[in-house]
VEXTIZA-606322 format. One record per atom (N, C-alpha, C): residue in one letter; x, y, z. Coordinates in steps of 0.2 Angstrom, whole numbers, plus 5000, padded with zeros to 4 digits. Example, Ala and Ser with C-alpha at 12.3 -4.5 7.8 and 13.67 -1.06 7.14 Angstrom:
// VEXTIZA-606322
A506649725039 A506249785039 A506649845039 S506449895035 S506849955036 S506450005039 
This chain:
// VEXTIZA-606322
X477447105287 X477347085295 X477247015295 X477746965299 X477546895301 X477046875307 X476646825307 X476146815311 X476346745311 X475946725320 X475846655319 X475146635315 X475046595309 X474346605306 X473946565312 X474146545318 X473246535323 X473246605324 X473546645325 X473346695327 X472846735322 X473146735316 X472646775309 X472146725311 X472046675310 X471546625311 X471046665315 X471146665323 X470746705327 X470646775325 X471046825320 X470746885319 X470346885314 X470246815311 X469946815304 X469146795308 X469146745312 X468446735314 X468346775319 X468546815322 X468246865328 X468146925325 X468446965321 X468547035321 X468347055313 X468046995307 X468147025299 X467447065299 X467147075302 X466447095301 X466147105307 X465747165308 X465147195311 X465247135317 X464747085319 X464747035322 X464546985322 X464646965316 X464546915315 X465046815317 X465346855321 X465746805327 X465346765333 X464846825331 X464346795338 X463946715335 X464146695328 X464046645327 X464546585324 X464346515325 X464746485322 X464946475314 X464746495311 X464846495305 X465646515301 X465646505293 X466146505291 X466146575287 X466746595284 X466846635278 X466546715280 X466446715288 X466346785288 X466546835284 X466946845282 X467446895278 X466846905273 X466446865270 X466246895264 X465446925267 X465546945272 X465047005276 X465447075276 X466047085273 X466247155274 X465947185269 X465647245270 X465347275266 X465747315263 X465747315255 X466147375252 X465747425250 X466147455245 X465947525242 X466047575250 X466247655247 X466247675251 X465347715254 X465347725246 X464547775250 X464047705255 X464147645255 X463747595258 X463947605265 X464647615266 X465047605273 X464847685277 X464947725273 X464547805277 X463947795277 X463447765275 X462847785276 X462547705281 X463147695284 X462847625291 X462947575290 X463047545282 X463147495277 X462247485278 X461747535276 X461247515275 X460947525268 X460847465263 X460847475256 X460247425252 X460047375258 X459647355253 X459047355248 X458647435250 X458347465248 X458347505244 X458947555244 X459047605239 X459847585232 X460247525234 X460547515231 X460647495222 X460847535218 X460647545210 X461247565208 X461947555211 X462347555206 X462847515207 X463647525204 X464047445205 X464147395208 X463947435216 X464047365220 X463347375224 X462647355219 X462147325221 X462047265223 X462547245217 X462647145216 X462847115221 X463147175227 X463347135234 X462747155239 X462447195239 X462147215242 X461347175243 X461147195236 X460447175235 X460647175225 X460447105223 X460647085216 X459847125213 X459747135217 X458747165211 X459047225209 X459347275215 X459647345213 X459847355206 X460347305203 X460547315198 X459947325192 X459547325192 X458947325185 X458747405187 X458847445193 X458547505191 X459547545190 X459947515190 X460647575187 X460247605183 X460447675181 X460347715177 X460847715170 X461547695171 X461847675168 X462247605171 X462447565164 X463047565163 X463747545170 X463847525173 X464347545179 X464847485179 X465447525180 X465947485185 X466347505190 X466447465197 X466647515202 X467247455206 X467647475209 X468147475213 X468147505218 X468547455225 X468647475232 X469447465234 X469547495239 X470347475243 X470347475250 X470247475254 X470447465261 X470947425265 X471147465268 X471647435274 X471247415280 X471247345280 X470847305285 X471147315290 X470647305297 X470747295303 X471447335307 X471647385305 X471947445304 X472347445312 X471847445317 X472247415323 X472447375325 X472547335322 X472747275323 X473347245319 X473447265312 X473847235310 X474247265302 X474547295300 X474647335295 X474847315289 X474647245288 X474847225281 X474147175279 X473347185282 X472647175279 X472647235273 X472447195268 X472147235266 X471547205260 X471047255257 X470347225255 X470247255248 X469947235242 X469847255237 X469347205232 X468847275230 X468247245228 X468147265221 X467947225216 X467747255208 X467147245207 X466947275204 X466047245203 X465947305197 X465347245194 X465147295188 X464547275185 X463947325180 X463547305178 X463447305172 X463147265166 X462847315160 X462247285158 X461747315157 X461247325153 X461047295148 X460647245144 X460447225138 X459647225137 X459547265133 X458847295132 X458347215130 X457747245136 X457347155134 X457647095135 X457947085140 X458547045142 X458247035151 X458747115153 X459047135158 X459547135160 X459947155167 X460547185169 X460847125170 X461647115168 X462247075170 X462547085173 X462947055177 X463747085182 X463847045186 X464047065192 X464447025195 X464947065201 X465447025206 X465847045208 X466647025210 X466947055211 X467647015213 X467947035221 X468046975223 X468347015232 X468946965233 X469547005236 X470146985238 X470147025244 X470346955248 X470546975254 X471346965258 X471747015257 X472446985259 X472646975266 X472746925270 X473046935279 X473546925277 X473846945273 X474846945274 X475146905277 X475646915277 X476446875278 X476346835285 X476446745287 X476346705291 X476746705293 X476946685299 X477546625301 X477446565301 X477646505299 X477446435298 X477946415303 X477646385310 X478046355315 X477946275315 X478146215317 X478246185319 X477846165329 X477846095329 X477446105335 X477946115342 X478646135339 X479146155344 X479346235343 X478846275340 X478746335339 X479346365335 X479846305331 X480546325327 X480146335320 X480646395318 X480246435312 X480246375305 X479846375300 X480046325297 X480046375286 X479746435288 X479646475284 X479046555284 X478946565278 X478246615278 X477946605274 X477146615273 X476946615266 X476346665268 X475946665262 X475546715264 X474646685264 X474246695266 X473746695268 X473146745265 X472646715259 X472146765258 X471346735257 X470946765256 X470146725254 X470046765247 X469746735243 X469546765235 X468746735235 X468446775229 X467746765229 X467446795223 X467146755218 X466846775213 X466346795211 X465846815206 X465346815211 X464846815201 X464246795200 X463946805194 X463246835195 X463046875193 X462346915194 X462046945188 X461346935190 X460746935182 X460046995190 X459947035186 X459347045188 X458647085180 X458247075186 X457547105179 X457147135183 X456647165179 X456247215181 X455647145180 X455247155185 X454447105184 X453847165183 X453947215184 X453547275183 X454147345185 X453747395182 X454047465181 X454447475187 X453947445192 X454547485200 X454647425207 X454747365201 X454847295205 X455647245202 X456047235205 X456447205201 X456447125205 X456847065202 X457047015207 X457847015204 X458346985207 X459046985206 X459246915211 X459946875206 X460146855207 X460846845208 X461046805214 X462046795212 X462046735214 X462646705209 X462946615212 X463746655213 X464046635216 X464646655219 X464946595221 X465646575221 X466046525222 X466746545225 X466946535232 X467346575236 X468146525236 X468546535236 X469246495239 X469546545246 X469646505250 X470346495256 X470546475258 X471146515258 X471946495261 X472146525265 X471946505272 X472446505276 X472946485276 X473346425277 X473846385278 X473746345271 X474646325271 X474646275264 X474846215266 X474746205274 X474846145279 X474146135284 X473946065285 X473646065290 X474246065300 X473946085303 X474246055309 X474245965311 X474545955316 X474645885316 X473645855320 X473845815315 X473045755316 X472545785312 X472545855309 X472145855303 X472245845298 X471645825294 X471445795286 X471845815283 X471745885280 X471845945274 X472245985276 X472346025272 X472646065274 X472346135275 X472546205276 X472146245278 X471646295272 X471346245267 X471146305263 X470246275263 X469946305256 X469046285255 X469046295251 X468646285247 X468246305241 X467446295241 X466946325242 X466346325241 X466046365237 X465546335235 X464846395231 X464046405236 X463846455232 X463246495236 X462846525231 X462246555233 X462046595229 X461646645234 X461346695230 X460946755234 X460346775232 X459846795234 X459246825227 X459046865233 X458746925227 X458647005232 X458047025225 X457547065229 X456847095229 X457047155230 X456547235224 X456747275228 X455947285226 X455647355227 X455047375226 X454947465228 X455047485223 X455047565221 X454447595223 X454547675226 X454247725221 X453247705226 X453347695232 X452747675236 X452747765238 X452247745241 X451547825244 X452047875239 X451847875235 X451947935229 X452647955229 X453147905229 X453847895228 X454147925233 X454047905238 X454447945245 X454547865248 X454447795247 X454747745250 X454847695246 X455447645247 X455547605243 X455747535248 X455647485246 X455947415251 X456247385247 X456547345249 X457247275250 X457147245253 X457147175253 X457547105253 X458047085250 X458347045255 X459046995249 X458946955257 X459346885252 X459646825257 X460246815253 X460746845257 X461546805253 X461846765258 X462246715255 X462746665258 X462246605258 X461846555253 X461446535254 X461646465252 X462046425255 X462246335251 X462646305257 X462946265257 X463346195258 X463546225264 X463746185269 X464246185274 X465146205272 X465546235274 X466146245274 X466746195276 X467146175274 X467646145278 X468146155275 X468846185282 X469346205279 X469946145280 X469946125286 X470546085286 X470246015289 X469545985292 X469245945292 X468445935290 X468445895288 X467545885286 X466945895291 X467445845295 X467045825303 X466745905305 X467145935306 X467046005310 X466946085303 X466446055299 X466346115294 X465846145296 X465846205294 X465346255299 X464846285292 X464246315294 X463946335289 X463946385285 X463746445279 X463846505279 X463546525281 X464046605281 X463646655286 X462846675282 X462246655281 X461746665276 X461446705281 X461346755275 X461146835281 X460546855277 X459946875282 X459446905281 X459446975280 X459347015277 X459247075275 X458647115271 X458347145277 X457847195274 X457847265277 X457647305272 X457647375274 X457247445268 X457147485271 X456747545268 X457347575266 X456847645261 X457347705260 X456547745259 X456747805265 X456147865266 X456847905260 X456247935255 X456448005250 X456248065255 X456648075259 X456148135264 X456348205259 X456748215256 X456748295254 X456948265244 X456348285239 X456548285233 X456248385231 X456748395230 X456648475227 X457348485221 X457248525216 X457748535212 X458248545214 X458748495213 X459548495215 X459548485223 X459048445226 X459248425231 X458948355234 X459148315236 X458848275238 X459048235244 X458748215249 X458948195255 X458648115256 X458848055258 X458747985258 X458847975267 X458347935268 X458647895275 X458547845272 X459047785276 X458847725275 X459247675283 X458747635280 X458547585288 X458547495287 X459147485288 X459147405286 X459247365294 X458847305293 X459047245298 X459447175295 X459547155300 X460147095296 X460147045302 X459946985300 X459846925302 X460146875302 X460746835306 X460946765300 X460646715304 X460546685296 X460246625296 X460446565297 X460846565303 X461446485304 X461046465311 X460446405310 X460646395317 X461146335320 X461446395325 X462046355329 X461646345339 X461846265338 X461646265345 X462246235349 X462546285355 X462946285359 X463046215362 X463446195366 X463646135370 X463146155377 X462746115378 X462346145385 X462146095387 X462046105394 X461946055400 X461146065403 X460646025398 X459846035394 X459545985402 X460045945405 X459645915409 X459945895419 X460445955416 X460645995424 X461245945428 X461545895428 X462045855428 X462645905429 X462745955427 X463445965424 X463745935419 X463545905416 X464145855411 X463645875404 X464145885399 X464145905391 X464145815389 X463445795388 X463245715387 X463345715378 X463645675378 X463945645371 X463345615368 X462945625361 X462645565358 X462845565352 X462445515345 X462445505341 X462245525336 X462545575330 X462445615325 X462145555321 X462345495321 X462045435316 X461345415317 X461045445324 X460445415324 X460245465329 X460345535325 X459945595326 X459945605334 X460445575335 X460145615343 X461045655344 X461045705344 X461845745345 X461745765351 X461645735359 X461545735365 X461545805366 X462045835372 X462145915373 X462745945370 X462945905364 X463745945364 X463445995358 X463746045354 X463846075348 X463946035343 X463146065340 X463246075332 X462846115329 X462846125321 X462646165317 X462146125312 X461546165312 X461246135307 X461346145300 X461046095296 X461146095289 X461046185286 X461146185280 X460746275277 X460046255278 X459646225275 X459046225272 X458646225278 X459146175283 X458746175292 X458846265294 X459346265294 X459646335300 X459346395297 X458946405292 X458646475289 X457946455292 X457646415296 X457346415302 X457346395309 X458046365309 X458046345318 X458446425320 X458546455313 X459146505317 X458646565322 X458046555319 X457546625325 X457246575332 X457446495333 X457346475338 X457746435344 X458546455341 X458946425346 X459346455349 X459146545350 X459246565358 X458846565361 X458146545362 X457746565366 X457246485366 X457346435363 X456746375363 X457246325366 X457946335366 X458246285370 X458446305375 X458646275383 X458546305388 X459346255391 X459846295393 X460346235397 X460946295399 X461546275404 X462046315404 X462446295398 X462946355395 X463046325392 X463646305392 X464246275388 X464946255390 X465446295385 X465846355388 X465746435385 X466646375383 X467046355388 X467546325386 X467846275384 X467346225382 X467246175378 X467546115384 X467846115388 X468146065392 X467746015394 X466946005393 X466345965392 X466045965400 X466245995406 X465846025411 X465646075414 X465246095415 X465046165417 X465246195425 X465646225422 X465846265429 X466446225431 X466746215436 X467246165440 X467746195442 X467646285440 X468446335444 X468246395447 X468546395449 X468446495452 X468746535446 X468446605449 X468946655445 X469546655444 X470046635448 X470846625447 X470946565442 X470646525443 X470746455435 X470846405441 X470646415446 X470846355450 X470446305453 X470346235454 X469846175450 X469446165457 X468946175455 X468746175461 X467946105462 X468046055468 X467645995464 X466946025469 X466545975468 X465845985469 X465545915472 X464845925477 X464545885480 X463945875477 X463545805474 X462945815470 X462345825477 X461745825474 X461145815477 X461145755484 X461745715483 X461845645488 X462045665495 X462345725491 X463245735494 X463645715493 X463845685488 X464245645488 X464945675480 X465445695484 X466145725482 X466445695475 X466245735471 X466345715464 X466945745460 X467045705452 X467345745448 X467245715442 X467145755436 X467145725430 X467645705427 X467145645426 X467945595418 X467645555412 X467745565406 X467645525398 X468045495398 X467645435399 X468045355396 X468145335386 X468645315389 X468745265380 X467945285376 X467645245380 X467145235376 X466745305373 X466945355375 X466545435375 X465745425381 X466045385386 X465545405388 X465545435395 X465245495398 X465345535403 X465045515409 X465445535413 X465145495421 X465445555428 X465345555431 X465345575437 X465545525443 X466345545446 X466445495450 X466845525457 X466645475461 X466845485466 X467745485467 X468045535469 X468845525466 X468945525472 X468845505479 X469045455485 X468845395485 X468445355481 X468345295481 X468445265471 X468645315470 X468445295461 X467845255459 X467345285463 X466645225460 X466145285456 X465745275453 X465445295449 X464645315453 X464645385452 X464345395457 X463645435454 X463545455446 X462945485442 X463345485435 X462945445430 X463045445424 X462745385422 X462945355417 X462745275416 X462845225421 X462845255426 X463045205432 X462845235437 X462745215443 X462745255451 X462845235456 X463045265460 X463245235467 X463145265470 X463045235477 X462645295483 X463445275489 X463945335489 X464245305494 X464345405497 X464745405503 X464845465506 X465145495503 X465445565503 X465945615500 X466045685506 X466445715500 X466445775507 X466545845503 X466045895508 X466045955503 X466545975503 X466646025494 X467146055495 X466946115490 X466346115487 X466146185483 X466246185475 X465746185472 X465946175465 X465946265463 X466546265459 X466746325456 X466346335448 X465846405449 X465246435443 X465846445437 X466446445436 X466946465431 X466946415427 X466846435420 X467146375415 X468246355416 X468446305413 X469246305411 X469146365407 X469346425407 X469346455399 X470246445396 X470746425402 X471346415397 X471446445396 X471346515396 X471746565391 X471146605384 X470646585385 X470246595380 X469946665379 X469646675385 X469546735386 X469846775390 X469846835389 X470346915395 X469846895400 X469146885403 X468746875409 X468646795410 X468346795417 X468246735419 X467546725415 X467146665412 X466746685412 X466346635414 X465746625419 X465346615422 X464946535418 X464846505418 X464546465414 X463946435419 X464046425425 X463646385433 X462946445431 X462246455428 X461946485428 X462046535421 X462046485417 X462146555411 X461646525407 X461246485408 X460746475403 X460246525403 X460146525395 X459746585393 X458946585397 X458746645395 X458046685398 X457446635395 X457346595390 X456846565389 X456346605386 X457046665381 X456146725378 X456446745371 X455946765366 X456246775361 X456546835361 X456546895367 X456946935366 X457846905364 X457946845366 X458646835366 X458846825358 X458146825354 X458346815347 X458346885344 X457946925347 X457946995344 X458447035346 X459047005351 X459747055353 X460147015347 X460246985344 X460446955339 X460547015330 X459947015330 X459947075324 X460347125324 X460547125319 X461247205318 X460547245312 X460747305315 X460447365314 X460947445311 X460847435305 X461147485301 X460647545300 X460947605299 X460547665297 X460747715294 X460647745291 X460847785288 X460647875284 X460947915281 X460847975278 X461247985274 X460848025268 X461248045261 X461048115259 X461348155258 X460948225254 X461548235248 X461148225243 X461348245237 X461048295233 X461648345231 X461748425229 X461748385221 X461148405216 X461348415209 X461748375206 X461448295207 X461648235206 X462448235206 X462748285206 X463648285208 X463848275215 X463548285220 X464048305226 X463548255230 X463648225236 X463548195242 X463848195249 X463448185256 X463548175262 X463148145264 X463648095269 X463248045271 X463448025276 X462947995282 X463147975288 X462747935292 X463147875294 X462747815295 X462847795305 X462647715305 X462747715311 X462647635309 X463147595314 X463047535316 X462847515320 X462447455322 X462347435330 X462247355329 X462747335334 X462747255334 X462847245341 X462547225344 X462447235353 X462847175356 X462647105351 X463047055353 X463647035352 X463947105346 X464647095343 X464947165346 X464647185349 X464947245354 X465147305348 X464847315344 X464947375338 X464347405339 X464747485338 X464347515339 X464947565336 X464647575330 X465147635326 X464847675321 X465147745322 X464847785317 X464847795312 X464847815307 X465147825300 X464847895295 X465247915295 X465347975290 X465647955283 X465648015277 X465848015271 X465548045267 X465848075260 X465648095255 X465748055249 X465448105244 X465748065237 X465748125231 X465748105224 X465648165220 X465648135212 X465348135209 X465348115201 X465348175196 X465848155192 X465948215187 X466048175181 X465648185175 X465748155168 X465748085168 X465448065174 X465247985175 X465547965179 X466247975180 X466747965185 X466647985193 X466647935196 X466247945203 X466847915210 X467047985212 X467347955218 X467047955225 X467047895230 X466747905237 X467147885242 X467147915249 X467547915254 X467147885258 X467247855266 X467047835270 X467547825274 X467347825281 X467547805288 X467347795294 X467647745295 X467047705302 X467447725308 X467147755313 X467247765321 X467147745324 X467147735330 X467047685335 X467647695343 X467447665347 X468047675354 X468647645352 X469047695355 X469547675355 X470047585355 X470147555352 X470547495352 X469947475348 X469547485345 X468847425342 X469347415335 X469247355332 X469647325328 X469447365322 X468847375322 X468647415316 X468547475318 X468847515322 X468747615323 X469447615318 X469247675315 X469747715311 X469947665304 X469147645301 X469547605297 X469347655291 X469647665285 X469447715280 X469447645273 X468847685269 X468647655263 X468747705258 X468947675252 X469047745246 X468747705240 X468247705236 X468047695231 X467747725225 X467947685219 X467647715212 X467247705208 X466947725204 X466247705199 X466347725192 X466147715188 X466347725181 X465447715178 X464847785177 X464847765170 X464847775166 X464347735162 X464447735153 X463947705149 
């Protein structure tokens, strides 16, 4: 199938994971969750996870394997959308006595066949488009029913094997990370167990410009696992994760009510109201206070004013406090002002003039251009000033497992991402026979969700 690659572009930052769109950040793709038994049971794992693909999950997992393991994934990504994704996951562990557990994982991610246009939209060829990722992991036991786990991973991507015109590079990345994951066994008389992990934890990303590199998606995860039913040949698990990412990103806002997106100085710490992202080591704490401790409208289409159209797209100008009949413009200099476009004099910004104007109604609409399907409202969008705006942010996994005489499993989970509009269910089994361990999964959801109907089929091997 041929694509224009902006187009994969946009299905690759909006649609490759849960919701993780709802931030700025890079390389979301490596939040898809594999294995199938993770995917049926809500993708909630960080707690009860101890076999191939704990490494991805929570790296502590690996010290309680029972054996030995190697597993494998296969899916056809994004299913409604496009029929040449597809995703596939290796991962394995082994055991050194006195030592502790080894392994790692491998992820390829295929977006398939491009079309390479020209800026006159004449075809100039195809090529193909994918993300890879490697991954190293160590864990150990610190006592009987406590592990800590590690992973360093190092990612490549290729989008495009061209920049577009005026940027740097070309369309690819190469960066490294790591993760470390805590588990804690066998609490109130072995009916609960907990997890932590922080993956995605390093450097800034940049694909095709330095200037505009975004940070990893560095995700927070913790969660239980209730043992609610252990009787002979039966046993029943709930498990219950939350997820956090830790990027803070602050939006372009209008902090001191002008209407104008003020431009400052990254060289001398002041980044006025536009868009940026903070460093890793900063954003694993600004990220729980910048929807709710900065206060402004925000600038949803980036055109650096707020508001200035109606619902139809049509421009519509504004009276300030004076009265006086304005319109926004950035000069050479990058600097923004507010002018009178009957008189051309500068009438609020680094400048001021007190002269007449005449109303005519500023429109609460961003330019969205085409960005989004709705208008969206920008004149009055700053946020509530509460930290509930940080706790609609959390994605919430859940899950169930009952397993029949360590062979047979059923499992059924449930997503929730409020701010990434997922809300899907998840069902699946599995089965191991003489080590060999097959698992199914599949994820539901409303109709047209990028992610409804997607199916996962995975293997395990031990030894």
């Amino acid at each position: 199938m041929k694509r224009n690659v902006l187009a994969v572009i946009l299905t690759a930052l909006l649609t490759f994971s849960s919701a993780f769109a709802i931030t700025n950040t890079g390389a979301v793709w490596l939040l898809i969750a594999p294995g199938a038994r993770a995917e049926a049971m809500g993708e909630a794992q960080v707690a009860i996870a101890d076999d191939a693909y704990a490494s991805y999950y929570n790296p502590a997992g690996m010290a309680f394997m029972g054996k030995n393991q190697i597993g494998a994934m296969y899916a056809k990504w994004l299913p409604n959308l496009v029929n040449d994704m597809y995703y596939t996951f290796l991962s394995g562990g082994y055991h050194v006595p006195n030592v502790g557990t080894f392994g790692g994982h491998a992820i390829y991610l295929n977006l398939g066949e491009q079309q390479w246009t020209d800026e006159y939209g004449n075809s100039l060829g195809t090529f193909y488009s994918y993300m890879t990722a490697a991954n190293a992991s160590y864990a150990t036991k610190i006592r009987e029913n406590q592990a800590i786990g590690v992973n360093l991973k190092f990612a490549y991507q290729m989008l495009s094997p061209v920049g577009t015109q005026g940027e740097q590079n070309n369309g690819s990345s190469f960066h490294f990370g790591f993760d470390v994951g805590y588990q804690l066994r066998g609490l109130l008389n072995n009916y609960l167990d907990l997890g932590v992990a922080i993956s995605n934890v390093g450097p800034k990303i940049s694909f095709v410009d330095v200037a505009q590199a975004d940070p990893q998606p560095t995700n927070l995860k913790m969660g239980i696992n209730l043992n609610l039913l252990q009787i002979e040949h039966n046993d029943l698990s709930f498990v219950f994760d939350v997820n956090k990412i830790l990027a803070g990103n602050h939006p372009s806002m209008d902090a001191n009510e002008n209407y104008i997106i003020e431009r400052g100085n990254p060289l001398h710490d002041n980044y006025g109201e536009e868009a940026y992202t903070d460093n890793w080591f900063v954003g694993i704490f600004t990220s729980f206070t910048d929807n709710w401790k900065y206060d402004g409208d925000i600038d949803y289409s980036g055109d650096g004013i707020i508001g200035g159209y109606d619902e139809d797209g049509n421009e519509k100008g504004w009276y300030n406090d004076r009265g006086h009949y304005i319109d926004y413009v950035r000069t050479g200099d990058g600097e923004a002002y507010w002018v009178n476009t009957e008189t051309e004099n500068v009438v609020d910004g680094p400048g001021t003039y007190a002269g007449s104007g005449v109303e005519v109604g500023w429109g609460e609409f961003g330019n969205n251009a085409g960005q989004f399907s709705d208008p969206t409202s920008e004149v009055g969008s700053r946020n509530s000033g509460s930290f509930k705006n940080e706790l609609q942010e959390l994605i919430l996994n859940t899950g169930m497992e009952y397993v029949y005489n360590d062979m047979f499993a059923l499992r059924a989970g449930f997503i929730y991402d409020r701010q990434g509009d997922v809300m899907n269910p998840t069902v699946g089994f599995g089965f191991i026979w003489k080590g060999l361990g097959f698992d199914f999964a599949y994820t539901g959801g409303k109709e047209g969700h990028p992610l409804a109907n997607t199916m996962r089929y995975s293997l395990r091997y031990e030894f």
